[in-house]
C-alpha positions in Angstrom: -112.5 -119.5 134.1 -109.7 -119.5 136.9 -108.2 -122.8 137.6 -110.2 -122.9 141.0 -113.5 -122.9 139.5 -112.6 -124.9 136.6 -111.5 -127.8 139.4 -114.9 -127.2 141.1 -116.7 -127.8 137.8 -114.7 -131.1 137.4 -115.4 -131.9 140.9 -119.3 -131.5 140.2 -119.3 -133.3 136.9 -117.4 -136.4 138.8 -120.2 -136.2 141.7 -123.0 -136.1 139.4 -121.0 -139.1 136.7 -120.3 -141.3 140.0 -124.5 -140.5 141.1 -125.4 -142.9 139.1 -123.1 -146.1 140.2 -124.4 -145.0 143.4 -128.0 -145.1 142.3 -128.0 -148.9 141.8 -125.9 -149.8 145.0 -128.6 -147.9 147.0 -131.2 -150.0 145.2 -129.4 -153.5 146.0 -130.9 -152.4 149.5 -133.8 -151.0 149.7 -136.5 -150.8 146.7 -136.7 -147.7 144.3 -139.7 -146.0 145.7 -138.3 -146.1 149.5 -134.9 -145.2 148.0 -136.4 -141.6 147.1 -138.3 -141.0 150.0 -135.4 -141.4 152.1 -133.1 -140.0 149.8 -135.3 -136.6 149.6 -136.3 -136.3 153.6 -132.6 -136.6 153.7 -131.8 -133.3 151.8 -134.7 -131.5 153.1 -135.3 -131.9 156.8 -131.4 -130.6 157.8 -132.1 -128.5 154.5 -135.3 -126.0 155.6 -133.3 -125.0 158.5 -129.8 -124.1 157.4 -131.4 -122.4 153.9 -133.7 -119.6 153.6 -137.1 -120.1 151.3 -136.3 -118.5 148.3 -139.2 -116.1 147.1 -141.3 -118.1 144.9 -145.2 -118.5 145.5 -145.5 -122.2 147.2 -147.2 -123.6 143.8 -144.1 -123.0 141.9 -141.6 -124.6 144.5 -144.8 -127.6 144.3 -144.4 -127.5 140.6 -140.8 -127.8 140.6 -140.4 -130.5 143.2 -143.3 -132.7 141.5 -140.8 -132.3 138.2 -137.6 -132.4 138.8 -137.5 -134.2 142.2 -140.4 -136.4 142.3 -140.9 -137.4 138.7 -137.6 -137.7 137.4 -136.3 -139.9 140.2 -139.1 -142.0 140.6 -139.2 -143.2 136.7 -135.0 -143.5 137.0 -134.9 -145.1 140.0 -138.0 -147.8 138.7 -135.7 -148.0 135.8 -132.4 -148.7 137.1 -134.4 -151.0 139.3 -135.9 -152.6 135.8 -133.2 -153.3 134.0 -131.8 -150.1 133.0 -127.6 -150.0 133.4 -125.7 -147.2 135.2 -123.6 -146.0 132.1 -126.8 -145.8 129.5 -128.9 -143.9 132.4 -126.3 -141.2 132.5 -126.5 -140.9 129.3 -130.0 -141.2 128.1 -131.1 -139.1 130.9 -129.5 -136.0 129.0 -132.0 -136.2 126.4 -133.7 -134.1 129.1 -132.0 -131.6 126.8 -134.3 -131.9 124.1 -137.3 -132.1 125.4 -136.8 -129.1 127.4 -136.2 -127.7 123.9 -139.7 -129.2 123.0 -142.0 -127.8 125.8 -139.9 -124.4 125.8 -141.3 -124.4 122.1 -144.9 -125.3 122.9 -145.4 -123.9 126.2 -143.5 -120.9 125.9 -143.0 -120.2 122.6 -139.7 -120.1 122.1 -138.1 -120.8 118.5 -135.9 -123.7 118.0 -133.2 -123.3 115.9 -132.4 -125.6 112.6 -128.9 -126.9 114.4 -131.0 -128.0 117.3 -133.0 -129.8 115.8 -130.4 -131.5 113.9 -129.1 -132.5 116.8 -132.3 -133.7 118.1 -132.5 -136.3 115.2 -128.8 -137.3 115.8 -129.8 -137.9 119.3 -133.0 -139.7 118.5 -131.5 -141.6 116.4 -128.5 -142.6 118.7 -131.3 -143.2 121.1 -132.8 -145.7 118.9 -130.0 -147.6 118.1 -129.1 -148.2 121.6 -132.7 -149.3 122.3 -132.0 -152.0 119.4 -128.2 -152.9 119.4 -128.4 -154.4 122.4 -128.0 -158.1 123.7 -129.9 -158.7 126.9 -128.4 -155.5 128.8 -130.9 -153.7 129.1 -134.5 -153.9 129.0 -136.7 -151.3 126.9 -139.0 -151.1 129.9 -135.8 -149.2 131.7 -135.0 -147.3 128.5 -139.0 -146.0 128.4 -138.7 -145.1 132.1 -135.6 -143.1 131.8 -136.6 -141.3 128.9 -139.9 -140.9 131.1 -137.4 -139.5 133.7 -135.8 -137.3 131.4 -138.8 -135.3 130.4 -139.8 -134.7 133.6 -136.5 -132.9 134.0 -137.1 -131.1 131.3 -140.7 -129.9 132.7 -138.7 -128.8 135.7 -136.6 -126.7 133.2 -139.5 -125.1 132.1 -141.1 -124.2 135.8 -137.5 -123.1 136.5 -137.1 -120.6 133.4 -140.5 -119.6 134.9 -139.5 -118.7 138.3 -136.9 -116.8 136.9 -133.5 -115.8 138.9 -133.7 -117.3 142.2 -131.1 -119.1 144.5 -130.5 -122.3 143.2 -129.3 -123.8 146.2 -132.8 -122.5 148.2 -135.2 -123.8 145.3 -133.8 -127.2 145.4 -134.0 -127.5 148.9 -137.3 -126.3 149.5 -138.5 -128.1 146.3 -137.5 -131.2 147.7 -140.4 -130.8 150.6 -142.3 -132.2 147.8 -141.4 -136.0 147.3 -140.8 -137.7 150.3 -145.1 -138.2 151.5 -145.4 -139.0 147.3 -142.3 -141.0 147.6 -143.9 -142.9 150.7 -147.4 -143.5 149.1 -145.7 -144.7 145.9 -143.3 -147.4 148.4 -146.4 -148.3 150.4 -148.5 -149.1 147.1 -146.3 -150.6 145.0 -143.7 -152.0 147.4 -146.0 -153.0 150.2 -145.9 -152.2 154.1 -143.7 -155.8 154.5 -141.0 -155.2 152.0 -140.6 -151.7 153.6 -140.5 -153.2 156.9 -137.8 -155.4 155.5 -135.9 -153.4 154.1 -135.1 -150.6 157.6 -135.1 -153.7 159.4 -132.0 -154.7 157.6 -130.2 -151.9 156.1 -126.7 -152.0 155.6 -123.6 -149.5 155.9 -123.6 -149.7 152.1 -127.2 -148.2 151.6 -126.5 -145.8 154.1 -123.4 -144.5 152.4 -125.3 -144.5 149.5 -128.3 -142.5 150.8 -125.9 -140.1 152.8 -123.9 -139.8 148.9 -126.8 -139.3 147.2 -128.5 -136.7 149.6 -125.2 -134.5 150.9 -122.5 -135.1 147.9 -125.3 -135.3 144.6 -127.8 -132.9 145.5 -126.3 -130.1 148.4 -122.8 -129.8 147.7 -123.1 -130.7 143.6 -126.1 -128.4 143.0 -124.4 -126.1 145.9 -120.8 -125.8 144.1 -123.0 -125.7 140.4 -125.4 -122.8 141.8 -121.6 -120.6 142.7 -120.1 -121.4 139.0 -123.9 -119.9 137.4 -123.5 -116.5 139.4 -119.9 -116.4 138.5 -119.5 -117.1 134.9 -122.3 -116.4 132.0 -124.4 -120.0 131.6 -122.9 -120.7 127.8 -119.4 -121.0 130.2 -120.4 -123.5 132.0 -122.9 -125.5 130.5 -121.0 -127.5 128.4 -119.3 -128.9 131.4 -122.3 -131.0 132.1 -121.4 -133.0 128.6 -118.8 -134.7 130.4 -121.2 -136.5 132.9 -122.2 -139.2 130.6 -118.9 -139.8 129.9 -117.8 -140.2 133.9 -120.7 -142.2 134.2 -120.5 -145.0 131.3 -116.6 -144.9 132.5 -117.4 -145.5 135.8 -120.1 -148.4 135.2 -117.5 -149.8 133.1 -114.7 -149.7 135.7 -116.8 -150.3 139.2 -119.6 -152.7 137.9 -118.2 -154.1 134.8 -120.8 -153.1 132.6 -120.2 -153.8 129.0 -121.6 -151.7 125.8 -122.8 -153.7 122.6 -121.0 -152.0 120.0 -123.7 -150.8 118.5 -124.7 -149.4 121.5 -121.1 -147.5 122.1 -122.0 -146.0 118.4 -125.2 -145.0 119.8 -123.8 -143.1 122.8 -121.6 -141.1 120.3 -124.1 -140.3 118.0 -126.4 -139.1 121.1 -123.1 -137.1 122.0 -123.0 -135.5 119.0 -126.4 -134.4 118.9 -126.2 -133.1 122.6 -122.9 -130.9 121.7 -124.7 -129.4 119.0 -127.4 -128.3 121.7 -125.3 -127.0 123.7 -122.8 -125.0 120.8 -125.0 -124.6 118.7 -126.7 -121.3 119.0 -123.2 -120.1 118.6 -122.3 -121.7 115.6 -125.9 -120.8 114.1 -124.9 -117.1 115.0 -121.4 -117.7 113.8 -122.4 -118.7 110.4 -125.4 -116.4 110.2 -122.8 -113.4 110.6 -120.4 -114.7 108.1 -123.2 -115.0 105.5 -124.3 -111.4 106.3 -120.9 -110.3 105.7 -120.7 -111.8 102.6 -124.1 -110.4 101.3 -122.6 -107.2 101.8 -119.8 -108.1 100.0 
């Protein structure tokens, strides 16, 4: 990868690590459900006119917006608003890894290889020792929600890898038509007309730069600059990249909120690490390992 394209990845992984410190400042303004509806009419409204629709059939660009857009950030947002810290949410979020694994079995029928699911039990069990090793930093209703969150990532995977090769940059933009009238409904039920009303009434510069962060920086120019490194370099090059985000984000929680791990919960993270590094290396050690032994048959 040439140096300028391996500083762009860096640059995306910060973005997307930082998202999540960014996440709860928004929410210290306005509550979670109002937070995505303005976040998302944000990134679509200037969006639909700079961006061409890619061409997918309107259910699937409904599909993927309900997924990836609408039902993963409204369980995370709920969460972080529930008790769920920064650092864990960037972390347990990736589990969206293995259930995209999951449904790609069952709904398309894909075959999951024994060194992915080893590291699915590494990472359910990291997962499960941060649930329990903690001491009053987080509540399990924001560790259910963000695993909630995850999956619905991982349902967008699947309506993604059924789209097939599309502009990246167009689908999210067009997808993200979807959530703000959900996004609304959701704020006006659960949230109330009052609280809403509160809330523009007295919005401050810091929600704003958090809204205009998580709109422009997050989702057009991280998704923008991570859409150019996919049609550049094969997706095995630069997936692994996306690793590093837990690791800006818990770093980042630690240094900008002063969030602090249990150790049994630092354990946990590495242990949910592990199991994610063999998801993403470990087709090619499986393949690796399958050729040596063929090798040595022949022998």
């Amino acid at each position: 990868m040439a140096l300028k394209d391996l500083l762009l990845a860096l640059v995306v992984i910060g973005v997307w690590g930082m998202n999540f410190v960014v996440i709860l400042v928004g929410l210290e303004g306005v509550p979670p459900m109002l937070l995505g509806a303005l976040r998302f009419t944000l990134v679509a409204v200037p969006g639909i006119f700079l961006i061409r629709r890619p061409q997918v059939p309107w259910r699937w660009l409904i599909a993927y917006g309900s997924t990836i857009s609408l039902g993963q950030f409204a369980f995370l947002f709920y969460a972080m608003a529930n008790g769920m810290p920064a650092g864990l949410a960037s972390l347990v979020l990736q589990s969206q890894a293995f259930f995209s694994l999951l449904f790609a079995a069952v709904l398309l029928g894909e075959r999951v290889k024994p060194v992915h699911l080893v590291g699915l039990l590494l990472a359910a069990a990291g997962l499960a020792v941060i649930g329990r090793g903690g001491d009053g930093n987080m509540t399990m209703l924001g560790l259910g929600l963000t695993l909630t969150a995850s999956a619905m990532w991982a349902l967008g995977n699947i309506v993604t890898k059924k789209i097939g090769r599309v502009d990246l940059v167009g689908l999210i933009i067009w997808g993200n038509l979807v959530p703000p009238l959900p996004f609304l409904g959701l704020s006006l039920w659960l949230e109330g007309p009052q609280q809403i009303a509160d809330a523009l009434r007295h919005i401050g510069s810091h929600t704003l730069l958090a809204l205009g962060y998580l709109a422009f920086v997050a989702t057009l120019l991280g998704y923008g600059l991570w859409s150019r490194l996919l049609q550049r370099y094969p997706t095995s090059m630069v997936a692994p990249f996306s690793l590093l985000v837990p690791v800006v984000g818990l770093s980042s929680a630690v240094w900008l909120l002063d969030e602090r791990l249990t150790s049994a919960q630092w354990a946990g993270a590495l242990l949910v690490m592990l199991g994610l590094g063999l998801n993403v290396f470990g087709a090619r050690l499986w393949q690796l390992f399958s050729s040596k032994d063929k090798v040595e048959a022949k022998g």
